[in-house]
C-alpha positions, 0 to 999 in steps of 0.5 A: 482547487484554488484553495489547495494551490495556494497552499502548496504557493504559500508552502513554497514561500515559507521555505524561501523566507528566513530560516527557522530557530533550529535552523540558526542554531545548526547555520554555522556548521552544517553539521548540527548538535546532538540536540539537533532533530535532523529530517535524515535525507534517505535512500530509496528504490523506486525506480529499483535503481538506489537514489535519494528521495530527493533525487527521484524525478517524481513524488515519492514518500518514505516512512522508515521503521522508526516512525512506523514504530512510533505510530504503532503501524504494524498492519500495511493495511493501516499504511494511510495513517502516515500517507495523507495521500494514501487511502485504505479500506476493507471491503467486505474484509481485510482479506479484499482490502482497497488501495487509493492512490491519486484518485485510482482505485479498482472496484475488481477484487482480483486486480489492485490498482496500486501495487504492493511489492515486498522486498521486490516480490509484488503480493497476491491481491488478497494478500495487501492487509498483511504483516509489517514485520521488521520492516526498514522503511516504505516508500509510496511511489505515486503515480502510474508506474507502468515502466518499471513496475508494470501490472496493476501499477495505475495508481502508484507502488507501495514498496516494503523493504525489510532491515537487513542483519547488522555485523552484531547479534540482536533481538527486538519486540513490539506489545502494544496490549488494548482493551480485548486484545494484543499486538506482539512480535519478536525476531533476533538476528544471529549477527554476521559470521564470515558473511551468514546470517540467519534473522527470524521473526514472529507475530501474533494478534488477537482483536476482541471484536466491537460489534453486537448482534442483539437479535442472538444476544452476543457482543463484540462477534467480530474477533480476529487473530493473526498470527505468522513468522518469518526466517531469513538466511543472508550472505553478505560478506565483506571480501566478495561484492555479493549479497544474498538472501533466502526467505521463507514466511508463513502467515494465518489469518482468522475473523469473524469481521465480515458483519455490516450494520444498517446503511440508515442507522449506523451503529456498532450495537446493532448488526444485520442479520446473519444465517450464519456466523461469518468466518474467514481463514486465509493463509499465506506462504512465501518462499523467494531467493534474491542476490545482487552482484557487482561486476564492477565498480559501475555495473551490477547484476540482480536475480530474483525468484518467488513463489506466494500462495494463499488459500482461502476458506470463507462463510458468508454469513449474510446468506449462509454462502461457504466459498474456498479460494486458491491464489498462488504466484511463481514470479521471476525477475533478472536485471543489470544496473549501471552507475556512473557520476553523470548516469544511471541505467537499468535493464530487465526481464520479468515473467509470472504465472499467476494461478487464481480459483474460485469456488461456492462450495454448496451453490444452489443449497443456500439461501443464494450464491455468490457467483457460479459454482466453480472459476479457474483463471491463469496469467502469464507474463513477460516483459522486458523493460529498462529505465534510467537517468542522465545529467546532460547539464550540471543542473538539468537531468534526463530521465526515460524508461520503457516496459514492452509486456505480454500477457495471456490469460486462460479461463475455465468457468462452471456455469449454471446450465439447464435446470440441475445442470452446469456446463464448462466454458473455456477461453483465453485472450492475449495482450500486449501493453507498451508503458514508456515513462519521461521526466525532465528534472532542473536542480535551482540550488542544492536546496530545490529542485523542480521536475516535469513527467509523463507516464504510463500504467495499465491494469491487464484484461482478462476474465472475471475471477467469480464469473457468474454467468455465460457473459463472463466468459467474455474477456474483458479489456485492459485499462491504461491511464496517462498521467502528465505531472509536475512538481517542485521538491525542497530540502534544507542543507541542515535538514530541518526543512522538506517541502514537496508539491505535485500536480497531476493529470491522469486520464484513464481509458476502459476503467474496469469494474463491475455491473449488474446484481450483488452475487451477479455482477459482470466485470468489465469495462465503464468508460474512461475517466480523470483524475486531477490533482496536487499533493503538497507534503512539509516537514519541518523541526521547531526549536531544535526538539520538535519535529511538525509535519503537515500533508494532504491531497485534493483531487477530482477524480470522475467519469468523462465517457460511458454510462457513469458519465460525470460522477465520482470514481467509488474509493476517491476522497476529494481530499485528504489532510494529516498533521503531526506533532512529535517532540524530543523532551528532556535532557536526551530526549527520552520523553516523546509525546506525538499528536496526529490529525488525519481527516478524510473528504467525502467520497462515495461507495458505488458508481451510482454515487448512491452511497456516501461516506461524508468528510470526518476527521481522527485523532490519534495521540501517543506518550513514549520514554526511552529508558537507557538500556534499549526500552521504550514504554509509552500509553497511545490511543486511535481515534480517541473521539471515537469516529464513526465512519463507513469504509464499505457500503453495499445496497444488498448488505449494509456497511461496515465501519472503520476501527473504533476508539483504541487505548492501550499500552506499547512496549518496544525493547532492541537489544 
């Protein structure tokens, strides 16, 4: 990796060297003029303690709703369109979509190796392509996070946290209208009065679909529609140091997306043969109550409770497969935080019950089966944890965490027994996980800081949630990664320059995935792995209305034992880049032309590393004008050279591709 760490030295130097145009405008004053694009210094909850993203003693990335309204980014499943780090795909569906992060990945549908909470809630695993409905801002904390965040959290956090309502009424809406469908949401915010407030949203997408199945003379068969609502009961009153909110939320998914096209020939004019047409239909509800009071000026106290559910109904068209699924989730979480000049602490109890169920509706009546007839898994967690940071020295922090938790996991699997016959296999399995955290963090200047820390994340043991034979009703063990990382983090007091690099080093142990047939497989565990890597990141304004950002990963992530020994882990790119253009023009900026390059290394699909997806890169481009009375119309295109690339290859079903060539219109109004 010689020629990304010469990056990240050169990225370093460039910070140190003369300060830039805009930069000279603004020296004299450290507040700049209204002209001024400023990179804003933003606030963050990743270690669910409130610190500036600089203070962090580790990598994180925040986009705000603003740029996420810029980039048209209303699904979290196309969150990688602004983490350059940060690797989405859809397997099978958006229903069983992927997170990468820092070269950890998980082959086992049920369990994510990086965790996706929203407002504090962790979501169902088949719940991560979902809505972005009126959201503040998204932090990517990177790294395992196993001291604060526990379960599932190897790779790293994504954390989503929703606006809150302002003292003002308002209403807001976002169209963006392309060839065969629409994206559309709307909410309103009643305002505060005497601290209540009631806030409800609402969304709806159509896509027409971009695949052909000559052999039945249809076109364009993988059409989708999404749609949902959110209402939201606040109170946030000015005279009691309290706030609180009740939130309920719906959301129904319907596609028809699940077709592959041939591994040899990839093209969206011809599918694979189906049996039957492929359907999908998932709906999630969520209800949660949270609230946050300060005690006293130094201490706070927060509680959170949750319930998620989703339901599933699937055809897998391929082989004429119809399977149903259930999922729900009963989350608690209670913890007190302690701030003082020189110290900031944090402890906390959690517990969840998670509730899994999988059946094949017509097993034994199809052209084949997906897994066994019936599979009915539950898991229960408790954990204790605490975390915080000291200045021992004006320019030297501490900071250590720990999280202790328990978990047990019950199963009941049907599986085929005599000819005719199934037969009912029940067991459970215990586990406990201890995930501490440290990091050492040297303030230079205002300006830079270094940092240096270790820490732990694990993804729990348990049992295959589609078990297909007797062997699944083994437990299988949890996995653990160790990561040692350290990195340098720059920002300009005029804030028109950040910079950040991060090296890493993660090993990981009993990395979980699956063998045997497609329909057939046995999860359990491969063998260990290592990840190696650096992150660079860079932000910078140019002539005072043009903001450039630049990103991009290397990594190594491979095998070091077992049966896979030496090759890649599936879902790890090598490396990844994203640049971006955006400028401010006219005499109040309200023309906003911005320009985006992501390209993407190769990577592979299987253990085997048999099916490769080489290196490709998209272009995405968009045109805006802010009118005067809180209207914002633009044009906007996505991957307008039209890229074909894989982001699922199976060798029993063929490929599926990634979102093609996308021109439309976008309208947002906030009044």
């Amino acid at each position: 990796m010689r020629g990304p760490l010469c990056a990240g030295g050169a990225l370093m130097l460039l910070t140190m060297a003369p300060p830039t145009m805009a930069e000279e405008a603004t020296a004299d004053n450290a507040e700049p003029s209204a002209g001024v694009i400023t990179l804003d210094l933003l606030t963050v909850t990743a270690n669910k303690r409130r610190q500036t993203e600089f203070d962090v003693a580790g990598a994180v990335s925040v986009a705000t709703g603003d740029d996420l309204e810029r980039d048209g980014i209303t699904q979290t499943d196309r969150l990688d369109a602004v983490f350059p780090e940060l690797q989405s795909m859809g397997r099978s569906s958006r229903v069983y979509n992927n997170f990468t992060l820092r070269g950890l990945s998980s082959a086992d549908f049920y369990g994510p190796a990086v965790g996706l909470n929203v407002d504090g809630v962790p979501q169902l695993p088949h719940t991560y392509a979902q809505s972005l409905r009126n959201a503040e801002r998204v932090e990517l904390v990177k790294g395992p996070q196993g001291a604060v965040y526990g379960r599932g959290a190897l790779g790293g956090v994504i954390n989503v946290e929703t606006a809150l309502p302002g003292e003002e009424p308002e209403a807001w809406t976002d169209l963006q209208v392309f060839g065969g469908g629409h994206r559309a949401s709307a909410g309103a915010s009643s305002g505060q009065w005497r601290g209540w407030a009631i806030q409800g949203m609402a969304n709806d997408a159509v896509a027409g679909g971009s695949l052909d199945d000559p052999l039945r003379g249809l076109k364009n068969v993988d059409e989708s529609r999404d749609t949902g609502g959110r209402v939201s009961l606040h109170y946030l009153p000015s005279e009691v140091p309290l706030q609180a909110r009740l939130k309920l939320g719906t959301q129904r998914y319907r596609s028809e997306e699940e077709y592959y096209v041939p591994l040899d020939t990839l093209s969206r004019k011809r599918v694979n043969p189906v049996v039957e047409t492929p359907k999908l239909n998932r709906r999630i509800d969520d209800v949660s109550l949270d609230a946050t009071y300060d005690l006293t000026d130094k201490w706070s106290i927060t509680g959170l409770v949750s319930y998620q559910r989703m339901d599933l109904d699937r055809t897998f068209g391929t082989y004429g497969i119809d399977t149903k699924e259930f999922q729900d989730s009963l989350y608690g979480e209670l913890r007190a935080a302690y701030e003082s000049e020189s110290t900031s602490l944090l402890f906390g109890y959690n517990g969840q019950k998670q509730h899994y169920k999988y059946e094949d509706l017509d097993y034994g009546s199809g052209v084949g089966d997906m897994g066994g007839p019936m599979s009915d898994n539950t898991m229960v967690t408790h954990a204790v944890f605490t975390d915080g940071t000291y200045r021992f020295l004006p320019h030297w922090e501490l900071s250590a965490g720990a999280r202790v938790a328990w978990e047990k996991a019950e199963s009941l699997m049907t599986i085929p027994g005599a000819p005719g016959s199934n037969v009912d296999h029940k067991n459970d399995a215990t586990f406990w996980a201890v995930t501490p955290h440290a990091a050492l963090a040297y303030l230079l200047t205002d300006e830079h800081r270094l940092w240096a820390g270790v820490g732990r994340g694990y993804k729990p043991g348990g049992f295959n949630k589609a078990g297909t034979s007797s062997l699944d009703t083994a437990a299988y063990d949890s996995e653990t990664a160790l990561s040692v990382e350290g990195g340098w983090k720059y920002r300009s007091t005029t804030g028109t320059r950040r910079a950040e690099v991060t090296l890493y080093d993660i090993e990981s142990q009993n990395v979980q995935g699956y063998s045997g047939p497609a329909g057939l497989e046995t999860l359990g565990n491969m063998g260990d792995a290592r990840s190696l890597g650096i992150e660079v990141n860079t932000a910078f304004v140019v002539f005072e209305d043009h903001e450039i950002s630049l990103g991009g990963m290397a990594n190594r992530s491979s095998f070091t034992d077992g049966p896979y020994k030496g090759n890649t882990v599936p879902y790890a790119p090598a490396y990844s880049f994203r640049a971006s253009w955006t400028s401010y023009l006219g005499n109040r900026g309200q023309w906003q032309p911005s320009a985006t390059v992501r390209h993407v290394g190769e990577h592979y699909f299987d253990t085997d590393n048999t099916l490769r997806q080489g290196s490709y890169t998209v272009l995405d481009a968009s045109l805006n004008y802010e009118t005067d009375f809180g209207v914002t119309v633009g044009v906007y295109g996505n991957n307008l050279t039209d890229t074909l690339y894989q982001v699922y290859a199976n060798r029993s079903v063929g490929a599926q591709l990634g979102a093609p060539r996308e021109v439309g219109l976008h309208l947002t109004a906030r009044f």
